[in-house]
C-alpha positions as CSV (number, residue, x, y, z in Angstrom):
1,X,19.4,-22.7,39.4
2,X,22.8,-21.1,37.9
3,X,25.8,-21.6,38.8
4,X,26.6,-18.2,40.6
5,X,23.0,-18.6,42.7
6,X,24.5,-22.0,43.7
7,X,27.8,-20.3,44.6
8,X,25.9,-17.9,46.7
9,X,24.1,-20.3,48.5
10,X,27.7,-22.4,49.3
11,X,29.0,-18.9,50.6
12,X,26.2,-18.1,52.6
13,X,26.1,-21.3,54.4
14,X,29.5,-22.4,54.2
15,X,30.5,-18.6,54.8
16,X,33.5,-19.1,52.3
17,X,34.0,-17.2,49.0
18,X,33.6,-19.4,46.1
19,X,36.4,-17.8,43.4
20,X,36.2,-21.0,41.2
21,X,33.5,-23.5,41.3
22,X,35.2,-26.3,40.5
23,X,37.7,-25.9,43.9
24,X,37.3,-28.5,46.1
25,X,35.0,-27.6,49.2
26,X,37.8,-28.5,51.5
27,X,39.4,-26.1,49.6
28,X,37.6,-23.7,50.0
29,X,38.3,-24.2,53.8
30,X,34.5,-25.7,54.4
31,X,34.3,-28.2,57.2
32,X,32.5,-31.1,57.9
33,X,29.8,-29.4,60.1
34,X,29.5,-26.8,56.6
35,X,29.4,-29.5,54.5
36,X,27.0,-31.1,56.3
37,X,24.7,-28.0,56.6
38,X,25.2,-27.3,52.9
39,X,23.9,-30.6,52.1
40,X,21.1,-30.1,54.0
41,X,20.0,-26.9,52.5
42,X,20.1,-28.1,49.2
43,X,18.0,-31.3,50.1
44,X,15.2,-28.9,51.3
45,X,15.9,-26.3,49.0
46,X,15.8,-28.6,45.2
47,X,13.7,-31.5,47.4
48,X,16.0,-34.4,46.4
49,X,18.1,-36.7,48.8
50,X,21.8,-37.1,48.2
51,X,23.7,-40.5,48.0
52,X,26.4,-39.7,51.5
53,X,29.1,-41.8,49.4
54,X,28.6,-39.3,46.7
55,X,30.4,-36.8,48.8
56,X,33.0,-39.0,49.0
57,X,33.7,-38.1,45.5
58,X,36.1,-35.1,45.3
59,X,34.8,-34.1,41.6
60,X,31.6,-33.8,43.1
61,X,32.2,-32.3,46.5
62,X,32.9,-28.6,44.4
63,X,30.3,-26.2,43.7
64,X,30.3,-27.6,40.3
65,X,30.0,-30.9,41.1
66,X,27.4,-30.5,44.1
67,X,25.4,-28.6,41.5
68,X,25.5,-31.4,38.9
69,X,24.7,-33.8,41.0
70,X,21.8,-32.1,41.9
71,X,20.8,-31.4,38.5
72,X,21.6,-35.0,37.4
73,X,19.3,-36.3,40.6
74,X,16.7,-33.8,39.2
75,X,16.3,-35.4,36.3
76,X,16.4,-39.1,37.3
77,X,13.3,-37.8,39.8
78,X,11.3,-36.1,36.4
79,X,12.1,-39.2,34.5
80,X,10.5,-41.6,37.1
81,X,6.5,-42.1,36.3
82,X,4.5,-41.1,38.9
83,X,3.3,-43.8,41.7
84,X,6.5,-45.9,41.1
């Protein structure tokens, strides 16, 4: 997923408008309950689980970061062998 369908999917659950990816959800004026639905969609949507203290991260709790973090856990997953 690109950047812009990531931003889409923050403003459509978040129901923000995502003008620079890198801004700070709180920025952005999301809330906890957003932030917690946000995170939800993405663990179903990309099937990965997020680390909670992650999000304590402000670099990662953008767009930008969410999406990185997401691709970074992406890869971890594909580089693990099967039946570890």
């Amino acid at each position: 997923m690109h950047q812009p369908e990531f931003d889409q999917l923050v403003e459509e659950i978040c129901a923000v408008r995502v003008t620079d990816p890198e801004t700070p959800l709180v920025d952005l004026g999301v809330d906890s309950l957003h932030t917690v639905a946000l995170v939800m969609a993405v663990e179903d949507r990309f099937g990965v689980e997020l680390d909670p203290d992650d999000l304590a991260d402000l670099s990662l709790t953008s767009p930008a970061g969410l999406l990185r973090t997401v691709r970074a856990r992406l890869a971890d997953d594909a580089s693990v062998p099967s039946g570890s």
